[in-house]
N, C-alpha and C positions, 0 to 999 in steps of 0.2 A: 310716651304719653305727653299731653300738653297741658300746661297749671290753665287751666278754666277759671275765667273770670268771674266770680261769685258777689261782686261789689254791685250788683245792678238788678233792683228788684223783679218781679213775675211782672207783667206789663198788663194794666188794663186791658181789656179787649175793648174795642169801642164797636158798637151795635148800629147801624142805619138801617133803612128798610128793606134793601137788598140784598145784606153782608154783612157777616158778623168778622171786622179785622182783626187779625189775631196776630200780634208783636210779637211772640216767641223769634218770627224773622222779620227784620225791620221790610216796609213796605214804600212803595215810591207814588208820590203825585206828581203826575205831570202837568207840565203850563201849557195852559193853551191861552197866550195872550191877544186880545181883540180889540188892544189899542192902537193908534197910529203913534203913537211916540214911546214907547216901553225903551228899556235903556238897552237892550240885546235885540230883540224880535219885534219890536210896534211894527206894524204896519203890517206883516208877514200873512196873515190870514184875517181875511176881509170881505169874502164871501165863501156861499153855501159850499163850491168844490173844496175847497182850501179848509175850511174848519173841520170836513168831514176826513179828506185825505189825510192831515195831521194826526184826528183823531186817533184814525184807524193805526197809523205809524206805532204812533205812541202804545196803545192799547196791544200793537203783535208784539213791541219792544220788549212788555212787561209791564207798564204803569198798573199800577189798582185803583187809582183813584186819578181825573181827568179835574182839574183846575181851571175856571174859565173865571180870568180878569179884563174888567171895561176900563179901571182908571188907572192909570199910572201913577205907579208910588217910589219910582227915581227919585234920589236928590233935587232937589230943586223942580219938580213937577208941580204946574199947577191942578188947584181943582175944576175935577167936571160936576155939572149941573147932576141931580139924582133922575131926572127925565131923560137925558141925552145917555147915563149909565143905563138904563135900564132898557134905551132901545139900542145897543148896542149891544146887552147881552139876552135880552128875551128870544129873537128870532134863530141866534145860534143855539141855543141852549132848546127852545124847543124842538127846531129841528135833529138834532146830535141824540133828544132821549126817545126819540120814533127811531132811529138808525141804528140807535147803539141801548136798547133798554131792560140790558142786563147791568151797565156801568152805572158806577158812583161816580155823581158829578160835585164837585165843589163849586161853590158858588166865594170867589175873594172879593167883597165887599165890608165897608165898615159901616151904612146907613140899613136901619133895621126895614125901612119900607122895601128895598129892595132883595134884602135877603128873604122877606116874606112872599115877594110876589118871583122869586127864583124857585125858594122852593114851593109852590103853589105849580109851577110850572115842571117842575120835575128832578129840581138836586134835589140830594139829600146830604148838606154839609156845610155849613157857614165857614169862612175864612176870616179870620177878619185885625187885619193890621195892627186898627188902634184897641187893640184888647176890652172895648168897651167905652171906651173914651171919647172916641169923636161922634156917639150920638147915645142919648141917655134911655133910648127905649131899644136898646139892640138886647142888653140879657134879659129883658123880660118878653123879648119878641122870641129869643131860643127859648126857652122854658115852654111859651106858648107850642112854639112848634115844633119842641122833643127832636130836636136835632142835633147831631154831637155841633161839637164848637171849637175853632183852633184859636186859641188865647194865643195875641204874640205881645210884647213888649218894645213899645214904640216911644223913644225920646222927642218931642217934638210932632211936629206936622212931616209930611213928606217935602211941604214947602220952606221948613226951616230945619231940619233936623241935623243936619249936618253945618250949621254955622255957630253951636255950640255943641260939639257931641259930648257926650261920657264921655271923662278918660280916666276915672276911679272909681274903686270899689265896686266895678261892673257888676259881680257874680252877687254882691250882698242887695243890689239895687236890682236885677232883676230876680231876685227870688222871693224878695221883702213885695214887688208886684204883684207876683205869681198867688202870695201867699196870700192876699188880699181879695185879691178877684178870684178866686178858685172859691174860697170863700163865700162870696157874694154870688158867684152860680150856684154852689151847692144849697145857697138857702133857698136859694129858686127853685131845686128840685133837679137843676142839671149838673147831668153824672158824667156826662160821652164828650170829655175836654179834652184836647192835643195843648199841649203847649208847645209854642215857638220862641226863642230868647230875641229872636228880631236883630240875626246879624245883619250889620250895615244900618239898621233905623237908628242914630245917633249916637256912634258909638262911635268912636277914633278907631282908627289901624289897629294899633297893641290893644286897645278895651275887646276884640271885638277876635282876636287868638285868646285872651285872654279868657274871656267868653267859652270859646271853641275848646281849649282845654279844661275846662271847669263846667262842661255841660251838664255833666250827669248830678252836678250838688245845684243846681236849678232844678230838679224835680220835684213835685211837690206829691206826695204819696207813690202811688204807682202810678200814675198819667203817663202815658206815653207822650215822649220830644219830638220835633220836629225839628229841621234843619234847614233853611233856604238860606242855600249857600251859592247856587248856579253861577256861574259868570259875574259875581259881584264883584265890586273895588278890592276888598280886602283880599280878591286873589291878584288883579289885575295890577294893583300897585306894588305887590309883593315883584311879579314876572315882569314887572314894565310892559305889557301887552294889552290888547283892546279885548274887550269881548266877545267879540269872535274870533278870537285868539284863546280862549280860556278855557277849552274842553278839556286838557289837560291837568291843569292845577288844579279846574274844578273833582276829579275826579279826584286826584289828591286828598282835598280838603274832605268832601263827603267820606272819603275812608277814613280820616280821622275822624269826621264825627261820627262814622257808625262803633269807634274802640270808645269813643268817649260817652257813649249813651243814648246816640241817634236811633229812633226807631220808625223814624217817618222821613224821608228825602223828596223834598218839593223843588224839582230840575227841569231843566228843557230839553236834555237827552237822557231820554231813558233806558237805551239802552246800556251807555258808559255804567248808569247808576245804577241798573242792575248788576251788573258786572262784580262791581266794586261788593255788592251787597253779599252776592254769593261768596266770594273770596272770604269778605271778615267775618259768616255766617259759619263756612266751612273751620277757618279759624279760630272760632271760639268754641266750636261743639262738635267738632269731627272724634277727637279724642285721641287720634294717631295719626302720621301720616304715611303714605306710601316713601319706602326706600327709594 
């Protein structure tokens, strides 16, 4: 028999109009980025073949949930205009939920005009980097429009974040967030929140393992975590390698964060991260293993 890890509460379910997600096994989002500059994939899918074929990839891989970002949130990225994001994700986003309208789409945006007119158009899931921060009508725009919410924990801009990261007290500083804004949705009246700890959003190398081992004390009741860890620095500077170079580590690192309390993996291969999911699912809850 195997000591089952019992350190890790019953997991919210979180509810959208399609789906009711149920964490008993963690679940994976896949990117579908629609930028030309993303740090791994911009430019990669830029019309209607190309967003749908990925789609579909993604979707026979495993994904549960399909991710669609217009702005780039690299290091050092600048901002795009809220009219130039929104005609960059309206036209895929329309087309993808006539093709595919049984799927839950995420919409990773931080300005609430556009999360409204995403999901008017047919997601059902706001994403949203700066946890509420970079525009003041985003949690009262979810509450409006009773859609769960991925809270992440964001040091900085995307345009500066990493020229002063964290490099202490990582785990007390983003829980002391968490603890705050969860707060402040729940008086809103929303319940259906992922948290995200926002590795790599201005966090040093060691803040940001550091992080990544001390996942599961970032929880704030039973909320289900998120993990977007794909092809980032903290694996790339680890390996000395580029990011397309990082399928590997990546797959690494999402297994440690599924032992550490991951229940949501937001990747650009979905099938590694499937992979990885069954193994530590099998792992925790099989109970025996074959001789």
């Amino acid at each position: 028999m195997v000591n089952k890890d019992t350190s890790f509460p019953k997991i919210r379910n979180i509810r959208t109009a399609e789906k009711l997600f149920d964490f008993s096994k963690p679940q994976i989002m896949g990117i579908l980025n629609l930028t030309p500059d993303s740090f791994y994939d911009g430019g990669k899918y830029q019309n209607e073949e190309q967003w749908v074929s990925q789609t579909r990839k993604m979707l026979e891989d495993g994904a549960d949930i399909i991710d669609m970002g217009a702005v780039s949130t690299r290091p050092g990225a600048k901002p795009v205009d809220e009219d130039q994001e929104l005609r960059r994700l309206l036209p895929p986003l329309k087309r993808l939920v006539v093709e595919f309208p049984k799927v839950v789409f995420s919409i990773d945006t931080y300005r609430a005009r556009v999360a409204r007119q995403c999901i008017e158009a047919g997601a059902q899931i706001i994403n949203d980097i700066s946890g509420g921060n970079f525009d003041k009508n985003m949690f009262s725009t979810i509450a409006d429009l009773k859609v769960p919410y991925v809270l992440m924990h964001i040091h900085g801009t995307p345009e500066n974040m990493q020229l002063h990261p964290i490099s202490e007290n990582i785990v007390s500083v983003v829980r002391t967030f968490f603890e705050k804004k969860v707060a402040a949705l729940q008086a809103l009246g929303v319940e259906d929140i992922i948290l995200d700890p926002g590795f790599g959003f201005g966090k040093t190398l060691e803040s940001n393992y550091e992080l990544l081992q001390n996942m599961a004390a970032t929880r704030i009741g039973n909320l289900p975590l998120l993990a977007g860890i794909s092809r980032k620095s903290m694996i790339n500077k680890v390996l000395n390698v580029q990011p397309s170079k990082a399928l590997n580590g990546t797959t690494v690192v999402n297994t440690l964060a599924l032992l550490h309390g991951a229940n949501l993996l937001r990747v650009h291969d979905v099938k590694e991260a499937r992979e990885a999911i069954d193994i530590v699912h099998f792992y925790q809850n099989a109970g025996r293993f074959p001789k």
